[in-house]
N, C-alpha and C positions, 0 to 999 in steps of 0.2 A: 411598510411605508410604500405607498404608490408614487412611481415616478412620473411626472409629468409628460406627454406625451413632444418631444423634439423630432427634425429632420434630422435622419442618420445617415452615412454611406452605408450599403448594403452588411460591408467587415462590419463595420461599429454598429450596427444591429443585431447582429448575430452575436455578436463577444456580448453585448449586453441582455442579450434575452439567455444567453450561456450563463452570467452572473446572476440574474436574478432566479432562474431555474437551479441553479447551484445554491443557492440562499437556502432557498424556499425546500432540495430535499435534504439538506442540511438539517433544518428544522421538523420536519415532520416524516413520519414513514411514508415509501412511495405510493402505498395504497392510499393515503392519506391527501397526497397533491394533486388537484385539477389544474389542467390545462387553461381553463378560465381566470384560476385565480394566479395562475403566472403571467398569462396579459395583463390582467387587472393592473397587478403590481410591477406591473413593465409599463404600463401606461398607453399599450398598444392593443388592439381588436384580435380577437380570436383568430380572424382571420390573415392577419399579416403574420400571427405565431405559427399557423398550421404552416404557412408558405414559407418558413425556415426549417421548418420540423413537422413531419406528417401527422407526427403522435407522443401521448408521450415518453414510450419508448426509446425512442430515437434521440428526442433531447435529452434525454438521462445515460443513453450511450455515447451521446456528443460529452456531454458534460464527464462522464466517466474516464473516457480520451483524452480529456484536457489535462485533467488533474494528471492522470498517469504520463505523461508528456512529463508535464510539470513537475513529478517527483524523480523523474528520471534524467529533467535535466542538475537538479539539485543536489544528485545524490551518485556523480560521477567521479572515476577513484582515478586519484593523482598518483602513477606514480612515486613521485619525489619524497611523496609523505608515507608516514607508517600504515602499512595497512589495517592495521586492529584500529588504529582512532578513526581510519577513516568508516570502516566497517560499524563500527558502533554510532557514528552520525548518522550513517545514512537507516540504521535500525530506530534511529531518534525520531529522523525525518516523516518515517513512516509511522510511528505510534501516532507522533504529534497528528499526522494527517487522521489517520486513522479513527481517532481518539474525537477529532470536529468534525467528522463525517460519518459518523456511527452510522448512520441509517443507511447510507452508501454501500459501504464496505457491505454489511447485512443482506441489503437486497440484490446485491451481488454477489455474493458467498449462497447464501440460508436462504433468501426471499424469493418473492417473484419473480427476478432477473436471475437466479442460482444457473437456469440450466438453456438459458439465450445465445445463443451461438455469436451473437454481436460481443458480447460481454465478455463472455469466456475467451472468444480471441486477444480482444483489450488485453486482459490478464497474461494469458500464455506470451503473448508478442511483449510486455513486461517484462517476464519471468526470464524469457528469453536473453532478454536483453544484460538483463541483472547477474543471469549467468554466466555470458559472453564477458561483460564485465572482469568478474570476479578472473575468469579462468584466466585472460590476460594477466589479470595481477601478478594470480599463483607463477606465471613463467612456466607450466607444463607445457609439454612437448609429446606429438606423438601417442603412444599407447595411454603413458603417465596423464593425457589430455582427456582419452577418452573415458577413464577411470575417474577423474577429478570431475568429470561433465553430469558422469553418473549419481556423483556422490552432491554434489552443486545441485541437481534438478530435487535431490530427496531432501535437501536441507531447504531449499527456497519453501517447497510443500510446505513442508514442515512447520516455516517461520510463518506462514502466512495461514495454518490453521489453528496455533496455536495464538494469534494474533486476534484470528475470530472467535475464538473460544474465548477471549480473556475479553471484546468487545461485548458480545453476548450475556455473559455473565460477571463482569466486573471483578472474575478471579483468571488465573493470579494478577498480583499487581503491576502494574507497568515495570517496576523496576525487576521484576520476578521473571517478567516474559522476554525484556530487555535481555537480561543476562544469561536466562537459559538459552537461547536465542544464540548468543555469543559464544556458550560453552559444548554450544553442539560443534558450530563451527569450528574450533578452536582445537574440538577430540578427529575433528577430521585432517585437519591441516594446522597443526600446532607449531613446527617448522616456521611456513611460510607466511604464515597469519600475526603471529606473537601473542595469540589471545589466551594463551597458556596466563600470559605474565601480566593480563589486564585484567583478567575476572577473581585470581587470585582461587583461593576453600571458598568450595559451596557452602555457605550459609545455614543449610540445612541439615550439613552433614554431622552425624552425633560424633560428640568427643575420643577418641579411642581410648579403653580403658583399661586400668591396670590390670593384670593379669588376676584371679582368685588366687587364694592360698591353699594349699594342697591341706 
Protein backbone atom coordinates (compact mmCIF):
# COMPACT_ATOMS: atom_id res chain seq x y z
CA UNK A 1 0.00 0.00 0.00
CA UNK A 2 1.47 3.40 -0.92
CA UNK A 3 1.13 6.20 1.49
CA UNK A 4 0.21 9.35 0.33
CA UNK A 5 2.60 11.75 0.27
CA UNK A 6 2.04 14.43 3.79
CA UNK A 7 4.36 17.25 5.61
CA UNK A 8 6.42 15.50 8.22
CA UNK A 9 8.77 16.87 11.13
CA UNK A 10 12.15 15.72 10.15
CA UNK A 11 11.67 12.50 13.51
CA UNK A 12 8.30 11.70 12.02
CA UNK A 13 9.95 11.17 8.75
CA UNK A 14 12.50 9.20 9.52
CA UNK A 15 10.27 6.85 12.18
CA UNK A 16 8.11 6.51 8.99
CA UNK A 17 10.49 5.70 6.23
CA UNK A 18 11.92 3.22 9.29
CA UNK A 19 8.41 1.57 9.34
CA UNK A 20 7.90 1.25 5.91
CA UNK A 21 11.47 -0.01 5.15
CA UNK A 22 10.82 -2.55 8.06
CA UNK A 23 7.61 -3.64 6.27
CA UNK A 24 8.91 -4.13 3.12
CA UNK A 25 12.22 -6.31 4.49
CA UNK A 26 9.97 -8.10 6.53
CA UNK A 27 8.26 -9.27 3.48
CA UNK A 28 10.76 -10.02 1.04
CA UNK A 29 14.75 -11.07 1.23
CA UNK A 30 17.17 -7.99 1.38
CA UNK A 31 18.38 -8.83 -1.99
CA UNK A 32 15.05 -8.65 -3.02
CA UNK A 33 14.14 -4.72 -1.69
CA UNK A 34 14.85 -1.49 -3.82
CA UNK A 35 15.38 1.48 -2.42
CA UNK A 36 12.71 2.93 -5.10
CA UNK A 37 10.22 0.71 -4.09
CA UNK A 38 10.53 1.88 -0.36
CA UNK A 39 9.90 5.67 -1.52
CA UNK A 40 7.26 4.52 -3.69
CA UNK A 41 5.50 2.99 -0.84
CA UNK A 42 6.53 5.83 1.62
CA UNK A 43 4.87 8.10 -0.88
CA UNK A 44 8.23 10.25 -0.97
CA UNK A 45 11.10 10.60 -3.90
CA UNK A 46 14.04 8.86 -4.09
CA UNK A 47 15.58 11.62 -3.21
CA UNK A 48 14.24 12.74 0.12
CA UNK A 49 14.92 8.63 1.08
CA UNK A 50 18.73 8.81 0.15
CA UNK A 51 18.76 12.18 2.41
CA UNK A 52 17.66 9.94 5.57
CA UNK A 53 19.81 7.05 4.58
CA UNK A 54 22.67 6.85 2.03
CA UNK A 55 21.74 3.32 1.00
CA UNK A 56 20.22 0.60 1.66
CA UNK A 57 22.45 -0.65 3.99
CA UNK A 58 22.31 1.85 6.24
CA UNK A 59 18.41 1.80 6.49
CA UNK A 60 18.30 -1.78 7.17
CA UNK A 61 21.03 -1.07 10.09
CA UNK A 62 18.76 1.74 11.13
CA UNK A 63 15.85 -0.48 11.17
CA UNK A 64 18.04 -3.37 12.65
CA UNK A 65 18.89 -0.81 15.85
CA UNK A 66 15.36 -0.14 16.33
CA UNK A 67 14.07 -3.39 16.78
CA UNK A 68 17.04 -4.45 18.98
CA UNK A 69 16.29 -1.35 21.12
CA UNK A 70 13.01 -2.44 21.03
CA UNK A 71 13.42 -6.10 22.30
CA UNK A 72 15.68 -5.03 24.77
CA UNK A 73 13.50 -2.73 26.27
CA UNK A 74 10.80 -5.60 26.39
CA UNK A 75 12.61 -8.03 27.75
CA UNK A 76 14.05 -6.54 31.03
CA UNK A 77 14.43 -8.78 34.17
CA UNK A 78 12.57 -7.68 37.30
CA UNK A 79 14.10 -8.57 40.16
CA UNK A 80 11.00 -9.18 42.28
CA UNK A 81 9.84 -11.74 40.05
CA UNK A 82 11.14 -15.41 39.37
CA UNK A 83 13.73 -15.53 37.12
CA UNK A 84 13.03 -18.76 35.12
CA UNK A 85 9.42 -17.05 33.99
CA UNK A 86 11.07 -14.22 33.31
CA UNK A 87 13.91 -15.92 31.32
CA UNK A 88 11.46 -17.83 29.29
CA UNK A 89 9.45 -14.46 28.23
CA UNK A 90 11.92 -12.94 27.15
CA UNK A 91 13.13 -16.30 25.05
CA UNK A 92 9.23 -15.91 23.83
CA UNK A 93 9.93 -12.38 23.02
CA UNK A 94 12.49 -13.13 20.81
CA UNK A 95 11.08 -16.24 18.78
CA UNK A 96 7.88 -14.26 18.32
CA UNK A 97 10.29 -11.34 16.87
CA UNK A 98 12.36 -13.63 15.17
CA UNK A 99 9.78 -15.76 13.76
CA UNK A 100 8.05 -12.03 11.66
CA UNK A 101 11.25 -11.09 10.68
CA UNK A 102 12.73 -14.04 9.25
CA UNK A 103 14.45 -12.44 6.56
CA UNK A 104 16.24 -10.02 9.00
CA UNK A 105 17.51 -12.29 11.39
CA UNK A 106 18.92 -14.31 8.02
CA UNK A 107 20.51 -11.54 6.29
CA UNK A 108 22.00 -10.80 9.35
CA UNK A 109 23.14 -14.06 10.63
CA UNK A 110 23.79 -16.19 7.03
CA UNK A 111 23.02 -13.23 4.36
CA UNK A 112 24.53 -10.32 2.84
CA UNK A 113 24.69 -8.32 6.17
CA UNK A 114 26.53 -11.83 8.08
CA UNK A 115 29.84 -10.16 8.02
CA UNK A 116 29.08 -5.97 8.25
CA UNK A 117 30.78 -4.57 10.99
CA UNK A 118 27.52 -2.23 11.47
CA UNK A 119 25.60 -5.19 12.06
CA UNK A 120 27.57 -7.39 13.94
CA UNK A 121 28.11 -4.51 16.53
CA UNK A 122 24.12 -4.05 16.80
CA UNK A 123 24.40 -7.71 17.74
CA UNK A 124 27.35 -7.83 20.18
CA UNK A 125 26.30 -4.43 22.05
CA UNK A 126 22.72 -6.77 22.41
CA UNK A 127 24.35 -9.74 23.45
CA UNK A 128 26.10 -7.51 25.77
CA UNK A 129 23.56 -6.21 27.11
CA UNK A 130 21.49 -9.41 27.71
CA UNK A 131 24.58 -10.60 29.48
CA UNK A 132 24.90 -7.69 31.92
CA UNK A 133 21.37 -8.45 32.38
CA UNK A 134 21.29 -11.76 33.34
CA UNK A 135 24.68 -11.61 35.52
CA UNK A 136 23.02 -9.03 37.85
CA UNK A 137 20.13 -11.44 38.22
CA UNK A 138 22.44 -14.44 39.11
CA UNK A 139 23.94 -12.03 42.20
CA UNK A 140 27.61 -13.26 41.25
CA UNK A 141 30.25 -11.63 42.73
CA UNK A 142 33.79 -11.31 41.93
CA UNK A 143 35.74 -14.38 40.39
CA UNK A 144 32.03 -16.47 40.74
CA UNK A 145 31.13 -13.16 38.08
CA UNK A 146 33.83 -13.72 35.79
CA UNK A 147 33.10 -17.43 35.53
CA UNK A 148 29.14 -16.85 35.14
CA UNK A 149 30.17 -14.09 32.32
CA UNK A 150 32.04 -16.79 30.50
CA UNK A 151 29.64 -19.26 30.65
CA UNK A 152 26.50 -16.35 29.85
CA UNK A 153 28.59 -15.27 26.60
CA UNK A 154 28.63 -19.31 25.35
CA UNK A 155 24.90 -19.78 26.19
CA UNK A 156 23.79 -16.24 24.44
CA UNK A 157 25.89 -17.98 21.15
CA UNK A 158 24.42 -20.58 21.49
CA UNK A 159 20.59 -19.49 21.84
CA UNK A 160 21.02 -17.29 18.99
CA UNK A 161 22.34 -19.97 16.58
CA UNK A 162 20.45 -22.35 17.44
CA UNK A 163 17.50 -19.89 16.89
CA UNK A 164 18.91 -19.28 13.24
CA UNK A 165 19.17 -22.92 12.61
CA UNK A 166 15.49 -23.57 13.57
CA UNK A 167 14.73 -19.95 11.33
CA UNK A 168 16.47 -21.30 8.24
CA UNK A 169 15.09 -24.58 8.33
CA UNK A 170 11.91 -24.84 10.11
CA UNK A 171 13.52 -27.47 12.52
CA UNK A 172 13.39 -28.01 15.47
CA UNK A 173 10.15 -26.50 16.46
CA UNK A 174 9.70 -23.40 18.29
CA UNK A 175 8.68 -25.18 21.35
CA UNK A 176 11.99 -27.56 20.90
CA UNK A 177 14.38 -24.59 20.48
CA UNK A 178 12.24 -22.68 23.26
CA UNK A 179 13.14 -25.28 25.84
CA UNK A 180 16.34 -26.55 24.80
CA UNK A 181 17.31 -23.01 25.01
CA UNK A 182 16.14 -23.04 28.70
CA UNK A 183 17.67 -26.51 29.59
CA UNK A 184 21.02 -25.37 28.70
CA UNK A 185 20.58 -22.40 30.82
CA UNK A 186 19.11 -24.04 33.63
CA UNK A 187 22.37 -27.10 33.51
CA UNK A 188 24.46 -23.93 33.98
CA UNK A 189 22.84 -22.30 36.87
CA UNK A 190 20.08 -24.54 38.15
CA UNK A 191 20.45 -22.84 41.72
CA UNK A 192 19.85 -19.53 40.74
CA UNK A 193 17.69 -19.90 37.71
CA UNK A 194 14.97 -22.61 38.97
CA UNK A 195 14.81 -23.78 35.41
CA UNK A 196 15.62 -27.23 36.73
CA UNK A 197 11.88 -27.11 37.92
CA UNK A 198 10.27 -25.35 34.72
CA UNK A 199 11.38 -27.55 31.79
CA UNK A 200 10.72 -30.52 33.99
CA UNK A 201 12.26 -34.72 31.47
CA UNK A 202 13.46 -33.97 28.30
CA UNK A 203 10.75 -35.05 26.08
CA UNK A 204 13.00 -36.92 24.13
CA UNK A 205 14.58 -38.83 26.65
CA UNK A 206 13.97 -42.80 26.24
CA UNK A 207 12.21 -44.48 29.08
CA UNK A 208 14.84 -46.37 31.35
CA UNK A 209 14.42 -50.01 31.15
CA UNK A 210 14.06 -52.91 33.09
CA UNK A 211 17.00 -54.58 33.79
CA UNK A 212 17.34 -58.31 31.20
CA UNK A 213 17.13 -61.39 32.91
CA UNK A 214 20.13 -63.21 33.49
Amino acid sequence: MVERRRRLAPEQRRGQLLDVGAAMFAEHPYEDVLMEDIAARAGVSRGLLYRYFPGKRELFAAIFKRDSDRLLAASRIDPGLPMAEQVKAGLDAHLDYFAAHKHNILTANRGALAGDPAIQAIISDELATLRNRLLDALGEEKRAREVASAALHGWLAFVRAVCVEWLQHSRPSRDEVRDLCLRALGGLFPAQTGLDRLTGPHPTAPEPSEPADP
